[in-house]
C-alpha positions as CSV (number, residue, x, y, z in Angstrom):
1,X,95.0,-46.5,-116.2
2,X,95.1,-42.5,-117.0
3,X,96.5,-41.2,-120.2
4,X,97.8,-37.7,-120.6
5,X,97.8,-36.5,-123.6
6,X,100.3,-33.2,-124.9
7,X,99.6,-31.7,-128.4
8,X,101.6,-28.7,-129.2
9,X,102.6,-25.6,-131.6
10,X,106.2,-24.5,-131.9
11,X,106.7,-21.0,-132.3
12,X,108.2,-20.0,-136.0
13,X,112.1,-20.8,-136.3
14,X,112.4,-23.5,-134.2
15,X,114.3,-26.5,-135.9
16,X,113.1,-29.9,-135.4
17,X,116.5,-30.9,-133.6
18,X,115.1,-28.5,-131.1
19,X,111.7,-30.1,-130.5
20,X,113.3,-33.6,-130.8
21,X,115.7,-33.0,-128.1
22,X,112.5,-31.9,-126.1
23,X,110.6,-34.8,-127.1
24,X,113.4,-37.1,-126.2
25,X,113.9,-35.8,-122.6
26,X,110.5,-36.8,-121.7
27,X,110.5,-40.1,-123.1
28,X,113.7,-40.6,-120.9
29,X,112.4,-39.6,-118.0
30,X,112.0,-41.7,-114.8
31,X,110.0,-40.5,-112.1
32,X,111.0,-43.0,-108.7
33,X,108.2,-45.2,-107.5
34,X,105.7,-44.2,-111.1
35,X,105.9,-46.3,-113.6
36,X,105.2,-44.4,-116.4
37,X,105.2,-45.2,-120.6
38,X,105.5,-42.5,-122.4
39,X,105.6,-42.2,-126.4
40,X,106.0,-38.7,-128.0
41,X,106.7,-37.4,-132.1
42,X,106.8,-34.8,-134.4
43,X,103.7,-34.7,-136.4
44,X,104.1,-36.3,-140.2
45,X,102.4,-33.3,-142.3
46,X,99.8,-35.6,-143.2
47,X,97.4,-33.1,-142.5
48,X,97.1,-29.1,-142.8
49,X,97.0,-27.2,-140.0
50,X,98.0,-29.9,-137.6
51,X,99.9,-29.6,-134.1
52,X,103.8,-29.7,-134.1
53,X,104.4,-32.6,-131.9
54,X,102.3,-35.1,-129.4
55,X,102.8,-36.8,-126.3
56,X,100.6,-39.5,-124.6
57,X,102.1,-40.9,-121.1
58,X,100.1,-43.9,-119.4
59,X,100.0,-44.0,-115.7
60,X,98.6,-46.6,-113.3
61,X,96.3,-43.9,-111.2
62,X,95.4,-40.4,-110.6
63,X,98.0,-40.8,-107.7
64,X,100.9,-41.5,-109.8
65,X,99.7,-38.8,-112.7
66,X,100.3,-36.3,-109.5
67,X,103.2,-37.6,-108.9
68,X,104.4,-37.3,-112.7
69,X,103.0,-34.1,-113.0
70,X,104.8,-32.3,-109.6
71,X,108.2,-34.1,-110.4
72,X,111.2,-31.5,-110.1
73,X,112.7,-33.1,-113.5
74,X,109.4,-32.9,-115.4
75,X,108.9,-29.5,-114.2
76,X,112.4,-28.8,-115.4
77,X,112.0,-30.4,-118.5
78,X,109.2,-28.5,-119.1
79,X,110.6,-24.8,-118.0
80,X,113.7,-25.3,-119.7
81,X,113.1,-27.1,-122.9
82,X,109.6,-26.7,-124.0
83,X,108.7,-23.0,-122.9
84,X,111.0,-21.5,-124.6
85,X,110.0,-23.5,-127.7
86,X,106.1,-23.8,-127.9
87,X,103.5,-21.5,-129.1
88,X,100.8,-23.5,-127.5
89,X,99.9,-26.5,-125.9
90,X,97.0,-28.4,-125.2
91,X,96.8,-31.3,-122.3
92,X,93.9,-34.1,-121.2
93,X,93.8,-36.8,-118.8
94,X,91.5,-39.6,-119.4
95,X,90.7,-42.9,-117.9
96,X,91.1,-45.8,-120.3
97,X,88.8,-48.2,-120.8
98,X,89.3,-51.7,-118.6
């Protein structure tokens, strides 16, 4: 199983509808043949200087992580609703354990 993780920074002036509606177009997203679970918030404030929003997706393989990560929808999610929004963002794949 490969995780992907997304931590991100808005830009100043964004409103938290604006990231929400971001966040919740790739939690609805299907990709055919992937199966895919993917979980994604705004950060709580818990903590100073902490990221704007995360975003962990699970994926059977590296296979199906390309296939996530080249779909036309994800791609357009991400050119149309999250560059115009983030100041930054960070990504990692990792292999969890069993």
């Amino acid at each position: 199983m490969i995780r992907n993780v997304v931590v991100g920074r808005v830009r100043d002036g964004i409103s938290a509808e604006q990231v929400q509606a971001a966040l919740q177009a790739i939690r609805e997203l299907r990709v055919e043949g992937v199966e895919l679970d993917a979980v994604a918030g705004l950060d709580l404030g818990l903590r100073e200087g902490n990221a704007t929003f995360a975003i962990t997706v699970d994926l059977l393989d590296e296979e199906a992580y390309r296939r996530y990560d080249l779909d036309e929808e994800h791609n357009r999610i991400r050119r149309e609703l999250f560059a115009p929004i983030v100041e930054s963002i960070d990504r990692i794949q990792f292999r969890l354990p069993g």
